[in-house]
N, CA, C and O atoms as a GROMACS GRO file, in nm:
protein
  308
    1UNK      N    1  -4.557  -4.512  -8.497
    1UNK     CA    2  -4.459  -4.430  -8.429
    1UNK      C    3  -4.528  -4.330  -8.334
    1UNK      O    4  -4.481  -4.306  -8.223
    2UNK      N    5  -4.627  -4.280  -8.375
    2UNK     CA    6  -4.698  -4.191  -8.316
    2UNK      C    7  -4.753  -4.223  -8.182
    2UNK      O    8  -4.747  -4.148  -8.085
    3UNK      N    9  -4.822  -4.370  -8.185
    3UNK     CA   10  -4.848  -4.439  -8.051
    3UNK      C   11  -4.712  -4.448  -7.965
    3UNK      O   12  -4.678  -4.408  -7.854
    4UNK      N   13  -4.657  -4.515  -8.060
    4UNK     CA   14  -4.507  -4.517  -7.885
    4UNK      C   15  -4.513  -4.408  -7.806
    4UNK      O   16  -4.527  -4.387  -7.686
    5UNK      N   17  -4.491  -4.308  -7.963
    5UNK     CA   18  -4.431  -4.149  -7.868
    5UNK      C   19  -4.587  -4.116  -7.762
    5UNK      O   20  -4.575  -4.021  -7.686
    6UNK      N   21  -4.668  -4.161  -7.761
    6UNK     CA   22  -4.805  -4.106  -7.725
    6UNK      C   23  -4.781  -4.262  -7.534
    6UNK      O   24  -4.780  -4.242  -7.412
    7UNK      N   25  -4.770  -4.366  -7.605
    7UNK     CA   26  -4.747  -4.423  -7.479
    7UNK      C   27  -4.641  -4.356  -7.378
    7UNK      O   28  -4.666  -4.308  -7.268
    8UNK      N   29  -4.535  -4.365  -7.433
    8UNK     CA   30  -4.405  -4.294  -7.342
    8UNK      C   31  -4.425  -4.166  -7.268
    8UNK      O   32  -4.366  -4.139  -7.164
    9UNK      N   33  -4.524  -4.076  -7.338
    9UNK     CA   34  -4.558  -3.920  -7.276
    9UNK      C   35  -4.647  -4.007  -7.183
    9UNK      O   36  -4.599  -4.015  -7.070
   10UNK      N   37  -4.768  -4.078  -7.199
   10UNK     CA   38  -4.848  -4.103  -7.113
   10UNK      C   39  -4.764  -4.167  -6.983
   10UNK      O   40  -4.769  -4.115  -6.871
   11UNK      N   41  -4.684  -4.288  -7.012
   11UNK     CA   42  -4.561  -4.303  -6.875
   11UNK      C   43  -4.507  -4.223  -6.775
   11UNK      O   44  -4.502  -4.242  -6.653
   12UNK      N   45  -4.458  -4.106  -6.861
   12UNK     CA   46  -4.343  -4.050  -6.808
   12UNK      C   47  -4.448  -3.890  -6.740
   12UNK      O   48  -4.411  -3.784  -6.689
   13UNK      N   49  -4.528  -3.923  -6.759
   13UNK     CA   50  -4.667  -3.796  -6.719
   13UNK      C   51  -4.699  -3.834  -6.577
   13UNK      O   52  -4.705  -3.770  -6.472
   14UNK      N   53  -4.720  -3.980  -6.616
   14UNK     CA   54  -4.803  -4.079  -6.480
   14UNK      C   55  -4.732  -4.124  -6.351
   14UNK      O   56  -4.782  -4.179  -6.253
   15UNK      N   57  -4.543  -4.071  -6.382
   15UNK     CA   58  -4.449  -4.151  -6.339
   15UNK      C   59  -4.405  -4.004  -6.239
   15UNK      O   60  -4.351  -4.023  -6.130
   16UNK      N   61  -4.433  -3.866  -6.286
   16UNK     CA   62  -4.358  -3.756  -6.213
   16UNK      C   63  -4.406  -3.706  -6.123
   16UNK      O   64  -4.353  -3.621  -6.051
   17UNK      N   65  -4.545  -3.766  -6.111
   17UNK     CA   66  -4.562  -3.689  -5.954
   17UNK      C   67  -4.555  -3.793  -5.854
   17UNK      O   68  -4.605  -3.754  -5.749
   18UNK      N   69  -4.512  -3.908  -5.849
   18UNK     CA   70  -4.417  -3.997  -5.797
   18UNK      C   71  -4.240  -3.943  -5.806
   18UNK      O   72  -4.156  -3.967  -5.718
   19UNK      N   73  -4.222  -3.891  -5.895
   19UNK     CA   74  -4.058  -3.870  -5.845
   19UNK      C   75  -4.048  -3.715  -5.747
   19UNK      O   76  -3.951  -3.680  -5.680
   20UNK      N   77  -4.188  -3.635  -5.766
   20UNK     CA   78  -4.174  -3.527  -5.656
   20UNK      C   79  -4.140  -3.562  -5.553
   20UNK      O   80  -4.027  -3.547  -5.507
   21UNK      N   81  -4.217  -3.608  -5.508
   21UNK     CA   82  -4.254  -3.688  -5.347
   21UNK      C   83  -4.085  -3.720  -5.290
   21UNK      O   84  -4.066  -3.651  -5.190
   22UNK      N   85  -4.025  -3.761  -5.307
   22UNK     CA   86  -3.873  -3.747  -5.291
   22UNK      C   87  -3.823  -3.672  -5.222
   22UNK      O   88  -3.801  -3.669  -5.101
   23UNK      N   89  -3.796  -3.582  -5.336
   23UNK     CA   90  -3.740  -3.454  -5.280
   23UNK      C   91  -3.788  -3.404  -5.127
   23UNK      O   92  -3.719  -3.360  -5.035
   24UNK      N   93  -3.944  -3.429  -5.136
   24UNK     CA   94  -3.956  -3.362  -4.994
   24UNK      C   95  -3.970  -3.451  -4.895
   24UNK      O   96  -4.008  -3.394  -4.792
   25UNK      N   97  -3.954  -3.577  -4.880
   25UNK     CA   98  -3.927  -3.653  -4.765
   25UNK      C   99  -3.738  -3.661  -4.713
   25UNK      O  100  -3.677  -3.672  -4.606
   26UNK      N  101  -3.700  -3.646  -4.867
   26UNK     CA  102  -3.533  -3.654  -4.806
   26UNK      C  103  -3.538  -3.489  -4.768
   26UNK      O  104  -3.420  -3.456  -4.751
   27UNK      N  105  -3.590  -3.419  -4.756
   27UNK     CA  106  -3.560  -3.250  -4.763
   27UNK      C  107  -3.621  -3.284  -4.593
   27UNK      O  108  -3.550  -3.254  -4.497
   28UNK      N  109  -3.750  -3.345  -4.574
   28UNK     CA  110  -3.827  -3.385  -4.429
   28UNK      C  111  -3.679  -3.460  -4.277
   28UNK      O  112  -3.645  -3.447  -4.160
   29UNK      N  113  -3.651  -3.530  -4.399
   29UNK     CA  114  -3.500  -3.603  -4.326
   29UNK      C  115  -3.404  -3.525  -4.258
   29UNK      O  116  -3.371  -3.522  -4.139
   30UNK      N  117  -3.359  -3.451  -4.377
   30UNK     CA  118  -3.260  -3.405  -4.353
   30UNK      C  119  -3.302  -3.223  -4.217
   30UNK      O  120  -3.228  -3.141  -4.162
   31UNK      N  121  -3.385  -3.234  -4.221
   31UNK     CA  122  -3.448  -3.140  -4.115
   31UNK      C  123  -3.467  -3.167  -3.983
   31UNK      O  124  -3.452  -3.086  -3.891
   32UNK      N  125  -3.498  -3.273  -3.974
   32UNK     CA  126  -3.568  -3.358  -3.837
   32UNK      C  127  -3.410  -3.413  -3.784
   32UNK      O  128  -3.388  -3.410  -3.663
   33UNK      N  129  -3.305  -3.461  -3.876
   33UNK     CA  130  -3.190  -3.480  -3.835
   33UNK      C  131  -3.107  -3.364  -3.776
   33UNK      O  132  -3.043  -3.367  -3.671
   34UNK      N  133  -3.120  -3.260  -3.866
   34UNK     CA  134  -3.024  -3.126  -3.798
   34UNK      C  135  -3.071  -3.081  -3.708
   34UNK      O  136  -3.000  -2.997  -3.651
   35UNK      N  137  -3.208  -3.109  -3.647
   35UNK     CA  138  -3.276  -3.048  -3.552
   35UNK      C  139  -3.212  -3.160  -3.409
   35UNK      O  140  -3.202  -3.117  -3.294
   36UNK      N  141  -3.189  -3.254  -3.435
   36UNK     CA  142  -3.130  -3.351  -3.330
   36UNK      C  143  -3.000  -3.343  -3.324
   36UNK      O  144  -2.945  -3.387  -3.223
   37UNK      N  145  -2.935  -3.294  -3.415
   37UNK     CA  146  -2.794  -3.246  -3.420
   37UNK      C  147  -2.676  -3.358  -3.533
   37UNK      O  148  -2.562  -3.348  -3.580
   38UNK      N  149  -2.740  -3.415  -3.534
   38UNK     CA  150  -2.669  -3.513  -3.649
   38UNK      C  151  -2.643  -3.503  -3.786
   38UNK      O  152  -2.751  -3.472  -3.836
   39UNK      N  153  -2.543  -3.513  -3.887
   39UNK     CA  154  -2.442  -3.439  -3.939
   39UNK      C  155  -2.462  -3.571  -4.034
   39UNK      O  156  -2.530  -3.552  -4.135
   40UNK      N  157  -2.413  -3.696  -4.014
   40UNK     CA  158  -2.371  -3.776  -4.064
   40UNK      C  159  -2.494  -3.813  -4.207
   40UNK      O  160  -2.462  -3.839  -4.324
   41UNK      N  161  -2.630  -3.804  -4.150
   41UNK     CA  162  -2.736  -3.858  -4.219
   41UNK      C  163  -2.705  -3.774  -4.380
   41UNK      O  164  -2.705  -3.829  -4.491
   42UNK      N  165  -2.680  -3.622  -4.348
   42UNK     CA  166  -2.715  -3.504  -4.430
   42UNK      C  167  -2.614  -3.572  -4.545
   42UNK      O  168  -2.652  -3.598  -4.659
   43UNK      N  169  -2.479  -3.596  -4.498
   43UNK     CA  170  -2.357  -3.655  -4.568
   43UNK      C  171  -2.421  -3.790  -4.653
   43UNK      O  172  -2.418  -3.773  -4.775
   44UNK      N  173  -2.472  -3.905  -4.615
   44UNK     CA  174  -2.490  -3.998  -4.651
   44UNK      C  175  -2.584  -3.976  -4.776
   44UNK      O  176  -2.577  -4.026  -4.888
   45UNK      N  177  -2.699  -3.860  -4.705
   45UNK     CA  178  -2.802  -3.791  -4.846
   45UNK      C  179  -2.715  -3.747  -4.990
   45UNK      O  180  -2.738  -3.779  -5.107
   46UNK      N  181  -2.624  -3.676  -4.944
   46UNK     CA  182  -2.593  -3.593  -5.015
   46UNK      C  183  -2.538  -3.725  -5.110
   46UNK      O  184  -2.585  -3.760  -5.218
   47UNK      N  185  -2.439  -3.780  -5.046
   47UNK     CA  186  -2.340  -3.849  -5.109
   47UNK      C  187  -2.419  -3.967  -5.211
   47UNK      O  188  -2.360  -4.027  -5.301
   48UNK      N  189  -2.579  -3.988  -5.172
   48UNK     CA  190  -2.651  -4.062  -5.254
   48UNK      C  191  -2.686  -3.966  -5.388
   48UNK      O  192  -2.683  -3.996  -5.508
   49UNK      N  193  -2.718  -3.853  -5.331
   49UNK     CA  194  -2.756  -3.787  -5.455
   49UNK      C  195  -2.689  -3.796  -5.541
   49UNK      O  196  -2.735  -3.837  -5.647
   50UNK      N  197  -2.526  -3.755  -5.528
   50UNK     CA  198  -2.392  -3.753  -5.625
   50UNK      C  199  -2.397  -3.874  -5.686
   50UNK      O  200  -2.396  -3.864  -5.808
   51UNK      N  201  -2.403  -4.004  -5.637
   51UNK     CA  202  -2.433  -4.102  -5.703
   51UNK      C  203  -2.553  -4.108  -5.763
   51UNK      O  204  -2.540  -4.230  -5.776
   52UNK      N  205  -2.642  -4.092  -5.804
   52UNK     CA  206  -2.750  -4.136  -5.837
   52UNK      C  207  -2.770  -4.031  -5.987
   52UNK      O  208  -2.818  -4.071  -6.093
   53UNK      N  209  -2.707  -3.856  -5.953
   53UNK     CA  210  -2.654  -3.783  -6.068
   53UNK      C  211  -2.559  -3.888  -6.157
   53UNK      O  212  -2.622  -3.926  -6.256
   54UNK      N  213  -2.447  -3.935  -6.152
   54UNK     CA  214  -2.359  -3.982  -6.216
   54UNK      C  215  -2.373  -4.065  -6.304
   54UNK      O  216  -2.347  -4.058  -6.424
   55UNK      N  217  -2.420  -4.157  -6.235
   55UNK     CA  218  -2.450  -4.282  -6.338
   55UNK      C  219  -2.543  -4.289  -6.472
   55UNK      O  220  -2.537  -4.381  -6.554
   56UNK      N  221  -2.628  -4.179  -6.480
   56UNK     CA  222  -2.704  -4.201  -6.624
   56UNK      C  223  -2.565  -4.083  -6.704
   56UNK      O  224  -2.508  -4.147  -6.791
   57UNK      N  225  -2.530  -3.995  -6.696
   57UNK     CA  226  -2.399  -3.975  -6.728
   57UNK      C  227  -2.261  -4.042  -6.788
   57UNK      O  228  -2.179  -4.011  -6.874
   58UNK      N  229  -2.280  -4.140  -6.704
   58UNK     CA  230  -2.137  -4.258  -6.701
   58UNK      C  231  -2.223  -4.319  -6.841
   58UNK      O  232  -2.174  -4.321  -6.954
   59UNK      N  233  -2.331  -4.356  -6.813
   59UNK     CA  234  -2.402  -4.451  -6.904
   59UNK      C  235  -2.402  -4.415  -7.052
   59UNK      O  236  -2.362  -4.499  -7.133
   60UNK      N  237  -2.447  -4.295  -7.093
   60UNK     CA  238  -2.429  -4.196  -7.195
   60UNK      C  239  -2.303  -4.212  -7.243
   60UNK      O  240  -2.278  -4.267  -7.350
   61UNK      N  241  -2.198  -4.155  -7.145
   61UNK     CA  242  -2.052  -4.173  -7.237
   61UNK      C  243  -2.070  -4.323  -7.277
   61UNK      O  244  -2.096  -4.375  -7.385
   62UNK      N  245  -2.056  -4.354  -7.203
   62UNK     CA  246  -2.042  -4.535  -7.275
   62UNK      C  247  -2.088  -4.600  -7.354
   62UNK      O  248  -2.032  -4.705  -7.386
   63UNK      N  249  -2.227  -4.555  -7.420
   63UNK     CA  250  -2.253  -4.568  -7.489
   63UNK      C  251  -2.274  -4.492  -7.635
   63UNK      O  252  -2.328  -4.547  -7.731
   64UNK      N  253  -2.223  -4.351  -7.635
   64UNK     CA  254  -2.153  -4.304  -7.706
   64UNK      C  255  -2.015  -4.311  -7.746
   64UNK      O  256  -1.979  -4.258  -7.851
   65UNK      N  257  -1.924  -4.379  -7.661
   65UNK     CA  258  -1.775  -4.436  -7.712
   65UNK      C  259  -1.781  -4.550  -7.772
   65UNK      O  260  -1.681  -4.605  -7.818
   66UNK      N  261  -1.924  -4.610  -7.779
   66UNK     CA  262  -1.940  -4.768  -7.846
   66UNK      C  263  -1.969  -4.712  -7.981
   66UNK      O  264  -1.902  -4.718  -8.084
   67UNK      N  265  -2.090  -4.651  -7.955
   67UNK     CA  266  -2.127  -4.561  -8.131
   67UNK      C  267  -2.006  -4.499  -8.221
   67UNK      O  268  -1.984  -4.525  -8.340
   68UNK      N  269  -1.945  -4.428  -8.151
   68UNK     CA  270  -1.861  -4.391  -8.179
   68UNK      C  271  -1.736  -4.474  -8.260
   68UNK      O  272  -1.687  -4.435  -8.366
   69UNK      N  273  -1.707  -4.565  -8.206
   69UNK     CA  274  -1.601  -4.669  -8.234
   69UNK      C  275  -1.698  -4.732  -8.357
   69UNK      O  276  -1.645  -4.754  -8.466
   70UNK      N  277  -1.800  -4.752  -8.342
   70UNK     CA  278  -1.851  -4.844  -8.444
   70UNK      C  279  -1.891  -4.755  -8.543
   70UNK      O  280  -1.913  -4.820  -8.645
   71UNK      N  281  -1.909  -4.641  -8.561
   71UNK     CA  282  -1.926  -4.552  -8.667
   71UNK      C  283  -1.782  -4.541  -8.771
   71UNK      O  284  -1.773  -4.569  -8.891
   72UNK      N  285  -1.680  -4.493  -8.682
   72UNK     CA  286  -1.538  -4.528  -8.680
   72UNK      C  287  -1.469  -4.594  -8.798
   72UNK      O  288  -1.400  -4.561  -8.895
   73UNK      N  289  -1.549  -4.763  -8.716
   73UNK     CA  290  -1.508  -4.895  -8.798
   73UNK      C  291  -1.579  -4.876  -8.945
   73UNK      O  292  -1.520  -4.894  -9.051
   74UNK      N  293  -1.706  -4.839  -8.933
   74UNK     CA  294  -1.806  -4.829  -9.073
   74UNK      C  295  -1.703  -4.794  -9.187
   74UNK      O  296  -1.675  -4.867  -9.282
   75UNK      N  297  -1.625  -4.608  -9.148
   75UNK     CA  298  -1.580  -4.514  -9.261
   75UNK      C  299  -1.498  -4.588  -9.299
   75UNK      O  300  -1.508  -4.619  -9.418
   76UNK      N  301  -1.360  -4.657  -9.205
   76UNK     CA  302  -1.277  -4.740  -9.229
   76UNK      C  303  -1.293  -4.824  -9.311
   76UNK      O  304  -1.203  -4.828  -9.395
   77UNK      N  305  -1.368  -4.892  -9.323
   77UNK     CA  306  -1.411  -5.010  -9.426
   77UNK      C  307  -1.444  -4.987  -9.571
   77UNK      O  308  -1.475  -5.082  -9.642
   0.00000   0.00000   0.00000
């Protein structure tokens, strides 16, 4: 058990200064666009972000209304 948890930290260590880098190229985008006057790009950013928040969210409930139901069924029985 100790190794998983020791692999997964080592992953998720090796994996975040890859998810920085992001932020500041869409932050680079969205600069170089308002400076040309365009509106639409900033919208399309944004509207990815909102999606991209949501879905591990969505995912969670859903798989807590499965647990849930099947915990449910267990007492029932």
């Amino acid at each position: 058990m100790k190794n998983i948890l020791a692999y997964i930290s080592i992953f998720i260590l090796s994996v975040t200064d890859k998810l920085y880098s992001q932020c500041a190229m869409c932050k680079a985008v969205l600069e170089s666009n308002m400076q040309s006057g365009e509106d639409a790009v900033g919208q399309g950013i944004n509207g990815g972000i909102m999606y991209i928040m949501f879905i591990p969210y969505i995912l969670i409930a859903v798989v807590g209304y499965f647990l849930y139901k099947h915990y449910k069924k267990q007492i029932a029985e």
